[in-house]
N, C-alpha and C positions, 0 to 999 in steps of 0.2 A: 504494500500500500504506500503511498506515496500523497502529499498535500499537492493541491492543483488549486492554480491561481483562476480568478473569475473577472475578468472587467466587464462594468456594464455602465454604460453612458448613460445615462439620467439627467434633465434638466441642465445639460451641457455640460455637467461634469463628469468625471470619471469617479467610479467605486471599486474598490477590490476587495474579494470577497476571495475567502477560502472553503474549500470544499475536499474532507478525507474520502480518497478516493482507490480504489482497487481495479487491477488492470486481469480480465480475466480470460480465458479461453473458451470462446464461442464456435460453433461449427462454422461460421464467416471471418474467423481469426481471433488477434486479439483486442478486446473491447475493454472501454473504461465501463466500471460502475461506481456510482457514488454511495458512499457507505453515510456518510454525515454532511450536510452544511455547516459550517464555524464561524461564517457571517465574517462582519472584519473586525480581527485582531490587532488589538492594540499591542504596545510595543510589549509589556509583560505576559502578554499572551503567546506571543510569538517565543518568543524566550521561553518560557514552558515546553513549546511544543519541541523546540531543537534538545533542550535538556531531556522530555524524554526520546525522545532518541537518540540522543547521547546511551541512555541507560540501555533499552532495548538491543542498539546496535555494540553497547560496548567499545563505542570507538571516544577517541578522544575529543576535547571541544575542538580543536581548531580541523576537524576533518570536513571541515564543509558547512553547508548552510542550507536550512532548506525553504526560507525566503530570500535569499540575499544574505549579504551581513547584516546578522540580526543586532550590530550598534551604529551601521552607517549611517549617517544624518543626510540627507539631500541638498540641504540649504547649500551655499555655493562658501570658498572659501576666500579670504581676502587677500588680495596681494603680498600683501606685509604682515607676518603676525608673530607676538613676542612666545620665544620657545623656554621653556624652563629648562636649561642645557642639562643640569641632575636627575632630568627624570627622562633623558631618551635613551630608548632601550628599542632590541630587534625584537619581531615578531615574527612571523612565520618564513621559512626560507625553504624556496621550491627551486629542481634542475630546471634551467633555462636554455644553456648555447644548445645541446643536441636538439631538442624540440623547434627550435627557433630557426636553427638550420633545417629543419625537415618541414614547418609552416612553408621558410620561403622558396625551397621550391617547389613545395606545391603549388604554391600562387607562380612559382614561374612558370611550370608546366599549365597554368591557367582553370588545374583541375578543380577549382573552385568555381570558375565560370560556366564550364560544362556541366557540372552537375548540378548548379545553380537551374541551368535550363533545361534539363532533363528530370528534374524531379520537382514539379510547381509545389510550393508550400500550401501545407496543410494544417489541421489542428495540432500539431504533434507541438510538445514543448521545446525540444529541438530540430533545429530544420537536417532531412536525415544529408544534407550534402554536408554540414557540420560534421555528422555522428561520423559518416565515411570519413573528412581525413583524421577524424581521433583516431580511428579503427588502423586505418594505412601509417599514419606517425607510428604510432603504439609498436604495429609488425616492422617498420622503417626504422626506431629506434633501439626498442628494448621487444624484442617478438616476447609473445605470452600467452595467456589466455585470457580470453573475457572477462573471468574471475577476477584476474588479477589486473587486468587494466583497471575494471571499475571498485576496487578493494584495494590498491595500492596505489600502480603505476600513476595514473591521469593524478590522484589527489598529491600526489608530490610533485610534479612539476609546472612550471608554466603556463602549459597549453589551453588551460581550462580560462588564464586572464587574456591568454591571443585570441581564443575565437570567443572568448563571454559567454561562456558555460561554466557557473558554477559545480563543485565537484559532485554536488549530489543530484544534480541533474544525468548523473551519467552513471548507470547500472547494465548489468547483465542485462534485462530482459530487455532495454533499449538499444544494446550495444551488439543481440542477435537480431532484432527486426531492423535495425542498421544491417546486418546479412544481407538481410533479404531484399532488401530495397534496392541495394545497388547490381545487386546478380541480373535482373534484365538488362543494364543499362553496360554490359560486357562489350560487345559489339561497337556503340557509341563510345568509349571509354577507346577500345585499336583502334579505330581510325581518327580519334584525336589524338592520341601520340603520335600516330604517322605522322600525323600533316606538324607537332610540334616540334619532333625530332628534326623533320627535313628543313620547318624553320628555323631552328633554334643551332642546328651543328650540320645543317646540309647535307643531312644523312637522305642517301640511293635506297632505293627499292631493289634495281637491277639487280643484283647477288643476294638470295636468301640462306642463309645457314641455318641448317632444319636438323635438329635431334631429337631424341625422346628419354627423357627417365623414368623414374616412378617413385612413390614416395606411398609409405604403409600406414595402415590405422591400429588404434587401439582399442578392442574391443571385438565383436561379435559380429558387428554392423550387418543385422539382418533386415534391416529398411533401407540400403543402399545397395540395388543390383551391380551398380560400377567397382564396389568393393570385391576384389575377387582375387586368388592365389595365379602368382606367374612367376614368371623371374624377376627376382628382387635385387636392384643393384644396391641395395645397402642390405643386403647377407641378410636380410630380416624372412626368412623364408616361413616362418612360422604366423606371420601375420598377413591381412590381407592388404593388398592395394590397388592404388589407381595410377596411369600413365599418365604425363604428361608430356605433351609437345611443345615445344617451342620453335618460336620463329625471330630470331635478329638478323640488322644489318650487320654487315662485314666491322663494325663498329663494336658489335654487341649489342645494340642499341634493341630494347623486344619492343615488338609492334602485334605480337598474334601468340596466343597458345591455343591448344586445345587438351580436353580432360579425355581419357578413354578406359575404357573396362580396364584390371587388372590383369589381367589373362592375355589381352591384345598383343599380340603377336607383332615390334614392330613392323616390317615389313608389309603392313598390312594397311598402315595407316597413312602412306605417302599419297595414295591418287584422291584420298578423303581430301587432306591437310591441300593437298594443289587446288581441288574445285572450290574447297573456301576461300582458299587466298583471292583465285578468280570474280568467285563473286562479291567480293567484299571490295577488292582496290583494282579489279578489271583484269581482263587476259592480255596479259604479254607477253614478251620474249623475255622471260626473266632467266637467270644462272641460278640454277641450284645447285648447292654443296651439303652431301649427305652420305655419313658415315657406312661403311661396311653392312652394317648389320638391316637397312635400308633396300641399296643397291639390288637387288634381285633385279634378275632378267625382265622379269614382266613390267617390274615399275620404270626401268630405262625404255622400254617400248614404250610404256606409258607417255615419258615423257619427250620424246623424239616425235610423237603421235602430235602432241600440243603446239608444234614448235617449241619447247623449250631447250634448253642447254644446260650441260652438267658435269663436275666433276667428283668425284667419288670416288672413294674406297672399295677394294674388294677384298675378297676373303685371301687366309694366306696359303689355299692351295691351289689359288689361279697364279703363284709365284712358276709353277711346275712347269708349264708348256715354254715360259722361258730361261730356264735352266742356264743354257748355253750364254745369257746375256748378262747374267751373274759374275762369271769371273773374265768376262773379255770388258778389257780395260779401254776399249777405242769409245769412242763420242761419248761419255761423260762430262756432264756442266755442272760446276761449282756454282750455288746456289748461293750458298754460307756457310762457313767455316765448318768442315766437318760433314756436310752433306752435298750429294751429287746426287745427279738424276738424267737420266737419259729418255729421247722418245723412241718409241717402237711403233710400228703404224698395226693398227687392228687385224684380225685376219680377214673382216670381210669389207674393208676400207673404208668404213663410215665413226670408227673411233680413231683414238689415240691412244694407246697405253705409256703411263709416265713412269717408270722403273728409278725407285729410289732407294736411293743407303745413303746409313746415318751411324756413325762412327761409334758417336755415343749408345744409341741403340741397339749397335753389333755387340758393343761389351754389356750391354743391359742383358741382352736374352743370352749370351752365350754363359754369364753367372747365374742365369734362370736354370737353363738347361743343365749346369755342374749341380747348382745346389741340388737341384729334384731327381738328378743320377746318383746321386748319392745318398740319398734317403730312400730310392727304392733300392737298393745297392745292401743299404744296411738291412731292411727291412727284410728282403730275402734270408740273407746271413743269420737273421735272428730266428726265422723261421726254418731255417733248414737244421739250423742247429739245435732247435727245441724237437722238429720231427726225427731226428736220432738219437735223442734222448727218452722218447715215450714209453712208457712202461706199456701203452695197448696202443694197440691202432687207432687211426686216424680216421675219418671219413673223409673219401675226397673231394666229395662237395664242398665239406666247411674248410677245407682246407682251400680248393679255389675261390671262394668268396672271401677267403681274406686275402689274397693277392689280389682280387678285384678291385676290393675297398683299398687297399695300399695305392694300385694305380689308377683308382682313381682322387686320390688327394693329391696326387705327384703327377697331374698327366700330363703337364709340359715334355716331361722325357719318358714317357709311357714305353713310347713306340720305340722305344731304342733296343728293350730287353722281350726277346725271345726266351719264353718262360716255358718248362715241361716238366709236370707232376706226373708221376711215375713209382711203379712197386720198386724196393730197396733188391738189387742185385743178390742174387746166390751166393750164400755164403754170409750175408751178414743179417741182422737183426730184420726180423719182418716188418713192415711199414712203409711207408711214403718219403719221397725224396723228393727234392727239389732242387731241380738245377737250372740253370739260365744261361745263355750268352749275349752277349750284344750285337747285333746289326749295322756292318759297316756302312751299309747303303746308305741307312735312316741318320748316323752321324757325321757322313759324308753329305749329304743333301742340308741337315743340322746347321753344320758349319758354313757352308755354301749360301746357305739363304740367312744366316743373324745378321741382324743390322737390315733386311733389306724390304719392302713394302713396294706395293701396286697401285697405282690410283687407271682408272679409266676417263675420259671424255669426249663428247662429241665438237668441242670447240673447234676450230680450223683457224690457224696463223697465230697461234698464242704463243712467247715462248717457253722453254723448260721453266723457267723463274718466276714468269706471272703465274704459268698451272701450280706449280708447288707453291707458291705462295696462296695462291687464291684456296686450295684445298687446308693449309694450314691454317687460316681464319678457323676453320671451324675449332678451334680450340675456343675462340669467344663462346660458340654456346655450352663446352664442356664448364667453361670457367661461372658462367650464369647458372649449371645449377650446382656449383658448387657453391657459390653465393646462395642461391636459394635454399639449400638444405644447410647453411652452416652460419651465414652471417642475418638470414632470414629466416631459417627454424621454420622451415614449409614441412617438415617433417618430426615428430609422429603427425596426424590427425585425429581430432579426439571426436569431433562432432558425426554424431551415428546417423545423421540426413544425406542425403546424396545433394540437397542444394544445397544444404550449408556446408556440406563440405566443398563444395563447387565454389562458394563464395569465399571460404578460406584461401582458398589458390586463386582467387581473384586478390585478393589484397595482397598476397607475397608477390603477384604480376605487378600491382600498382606501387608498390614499397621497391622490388626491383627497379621498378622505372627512374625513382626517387635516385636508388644508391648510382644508378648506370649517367643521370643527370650530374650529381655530385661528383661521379670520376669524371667525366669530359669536363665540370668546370673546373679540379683540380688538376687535368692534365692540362687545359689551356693557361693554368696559372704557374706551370713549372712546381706543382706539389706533389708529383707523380700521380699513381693510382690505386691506390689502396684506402679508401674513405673512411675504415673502419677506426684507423689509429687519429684521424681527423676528428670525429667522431667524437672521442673519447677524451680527447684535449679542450674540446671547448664543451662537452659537458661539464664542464667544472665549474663552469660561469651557472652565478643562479641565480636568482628574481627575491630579493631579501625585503620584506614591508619594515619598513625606521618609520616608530612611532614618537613623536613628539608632544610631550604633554607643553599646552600654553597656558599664557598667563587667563587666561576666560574660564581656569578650569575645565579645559577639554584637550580629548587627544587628537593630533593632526595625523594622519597617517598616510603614508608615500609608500608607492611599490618601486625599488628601486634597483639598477641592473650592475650585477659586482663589476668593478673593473677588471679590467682584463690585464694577465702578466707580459711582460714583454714576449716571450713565444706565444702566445695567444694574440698578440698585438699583430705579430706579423704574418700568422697565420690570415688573419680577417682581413689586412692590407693586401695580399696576396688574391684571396678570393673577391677582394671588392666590397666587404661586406662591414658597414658604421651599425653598431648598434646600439639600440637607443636609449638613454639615461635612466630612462623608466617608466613604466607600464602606469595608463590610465590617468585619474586628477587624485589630486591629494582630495583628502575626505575626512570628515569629520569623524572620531569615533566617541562614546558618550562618554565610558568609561572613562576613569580616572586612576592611576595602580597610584596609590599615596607612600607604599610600603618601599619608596626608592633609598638608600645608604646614601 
């Protein structure tokens, strides 16, 4: 339950009336109902009501207010007025620089304009294009849960005096129907980042880089069909999950996802992910760049079908058929330090194949392939030697299922070892043996292909340099959802809706859009690209209220913005960015604390 304000015009004035009120669930959503009218409350009335809920909620007095500040006087204050220097003292003090940082760019991605006119105001006590960016700051600064944003987060910092929502204005049950409000407006939300990105950083459409991950829930989730068991790239195989797709420029920069069943099969979801992008920003000849795991046959016809253009990864046993181009050292181009790359022309003359090695990468997989030889190496050893030790026999089943289970923890170097279980030779103890050898073929091809990778394309006149580079963007969208599951906490999911969990991964889209703005503005300032330790630095700055008792017998009260240290100084010279002295008008408070030393 919650107090709900009442204005009603009368006789050309205004009245405000209070009315206890309960928000409940109706088969049409959720509705208010009024439990009491309480008429208007004068100022100790009002005081009454914040003290009990003080009790009730067990929270402290200064956690909020649920008229306003229940000692703020309205009266205006005077230019000059005499302060009693003994009795100023601080008041409440909330994080300021991260929140502040994360208000303004939202107001520079303008996503306060857009949702201004996509969601006309209504009865609601906050307008939900407010609730939205608390919801997106909230995942943009500190990610959490509902809980804790409206139980913690929001009533400690700033945010609530930048957009003039008091803290108890902002709960759970407003902070998910804030969910829901903005989940239609997904669509309008991509293609106002397109058009801000292209005006804001001049970010191309022309080249899309398209991957997919997934991210798991917690729980049962038996009201969300999209929750579902697949391949889990965070090892979470015990829980269920949902895909997602991503779409950025060659920048990083995201303009599009989509959500898909758990189970979804990526390769399954490229000719969907094409016809939206078409119908959403139009059919073009765009470049797409899409991992290995994508690439199938069907979807490169797919997209050759469209007009479109591509380059791509393949798997690593299309390395096979060029064998021979592996260790012939002719037309090889140095790219960058330690990497070279050759063309081959397709075999039915409509691609490219770009044959690469990476130096670093050759000594990567060639310590891959030791280590994991050597663990199935020992692992034999331990088992051969336990099977002539057994006082009975063995069954050879369990005995192959644990060589199975061995190689398959170690299958990097599986294929190396020729393995044969077999009865023990005449003459010695009866039971099961085990011996192995190794396959020169498989460590002569081993050696032959570490370090070395495949990409395909249908481009015509590129050189080695632009294809390898153009294919190595796609690291931007690996690095986004690294962002999104570690500096954005898009993962677990707790919410057991399929919208609302759809709406969660819409605000870690809008919160990334945030952190991907903050790095182009600190790469354009020469502060590199890592926004997190920016972040972090000027959260320190915080919004302190300096209460002045005057000689009228009243308190003056100022919200005012700490100074900033010298690194914090040049940090904000760097991005551009004056902040302001201090939040709001000075105001009168009634109080008096006499009890000053």
């Amino acid at each position: 339950m919650f107090l709900k304000r009442v204005v009603i015009e009368k006789d050309g004035k205004s009245h405000t009336y209070w009315a206890l009120t309960q928000s409940v669930r109706t088969a049409r959503g959720p509705r208010h109902r009024t439990v009491a009218y309480l008429g208007e409350l004068v100022p100790a009335e009002r005081q009454g009501w914040v003290e009990l809920r003080r009790v009730l909620d067990r929270t402290p007095p200064t956690s909020g207010w649920l008229f306003g500040d229940p000692h703020a006087v309205t009266e205006p204050v005077p230019v000059r007025v005499e302060v009693e220097v003994r009795g100023v003292h601080v008041g409440e003090i909330r994080d300021f620089g991260d929140v502040y940082i994360g208000w303004l760019l939202w107001r520079t991605l303008q996503l306060d304009t857009l949702l201004a006119a996509q969601i006309p105001a209504g009865r609601e006590a906050v307008a939900w294009p407010v609730v939205a960016a608390i919801l997106a700051l909230a995942r943009f600064c500190e990610p959490s849960s509902e809980l804790h944003i409206a139980d913690t987060w929001f009533r400690r910092t700033a945010l609530g005096a930048l957009l003039g929502v008091p803290p108890d204005a902002v709960n759970t049950d407003r902070l998910y129907r804030g969910l829901d409000a903005l989940l239609p407006h997904k669509a309008a939300i991509e293609r106002h980042l397109k058009d801000r990105f292209a005006t804001m950083f001049d970010a191309t459409y022309d080249l899309i880089l398209y991957d997919v991950t997934s991210t798991y829930f917690e729980g049962a989730m038996p009201k969300n069909p999209q929750a579902q068991r697949g391949h889990s790239r965070d090892k979470r195989f015990d829980c269920k999950q949902v895909c997602i797709a991503l779409l950025v420029t060659r920048e990083g920069l995201p303009f599009g996802y989509e959500v898909f069943a758990g189970n979804r099969n990526d390769v399954t979801t490229l000719e969907e992910i094409v016809e939206t992008v078409e119908r959403k920003h139009g059919a073009a000849n765009r470049l797409w760049v899409v991992d290995r795991g994508i690439a199938s046959e069907d979807n490169l016809a797919f997209l050759r079908a469209r007009s479109a253009t591509y380059v791509v990864g393949t798997p690593k046993d299309q390395l096979k058929p060029f064998e021979r181009h592996l260790v012939d050292q002719a037309d090889w181009t140095t790219v960058e330090p330690g990497v070279e790359v050759k063309l081959l022309p397709g075999p039915e003359g409509t691609e490219t194949f770009v044959l690469c090695r990476s130096r670093e990468r050759r000594e990567k997989e060639r310590a891959i392939h030791e280590r994991f030889a050597r663990r199935i190496e020992a692992g034999l050893t331990t088992l051969a030697t336990r099977l002539r030790r057994a006082r009975k026999d063995q069954e050879r089943a369990k005995v192959e299922r644990q060589i199975g289970r061995l190689l398959e923890r170690n299958s990097r170097a599986a294929g190396l070892f020729a393995i044969q279980v077999e009865d023990a030779p005449v003459g010695e103890r009866p039971g099961l043996r085990v011996t192995w050898t190794k396959r020169a073929a498989w460590a002569a091809w081993a050696a032959a292909s570490e370090g070395h990778y495949l990409l395909r394309t249908n481009l015509v006149g590129w050189t080695p340099h632009d294809l390898w580079k153009t294919y190595i963007q796609l690291t931007q969208a690996e690095a986004a959802f690294r962002t999104y599951k570690s500096e954005l906490a898009v993962r677990p999911i707790w919410h057991q809706l399929q919208h609302r969990a759809q709406a969660h991964i819409l605000f870690s889209f809008l919160a990334y859009a945030l952190w991907k703005t903050l790095e182009q503005w600190m790469a354009r300032s020469g502060l590199g690209d890592a926004p997190r330790p920016v972040l972090e630095e000027l959260a320190r700055l915080k919004l302190v209220e300096v209460r002045l008792p005057t000689s009228t017998g009243r308190v003056l009260s100022l919200w005012c913005v700490s100074q900033p240290d010298q690194g914090q100084r040049i940090l904000l010279a760097r991005l551009g960015i004056e902040l302001p002295q201090r939040l709001g008008e000075p105001r009168w408070v009634q109080t008096v604390e006499r009890n000053v030393v």
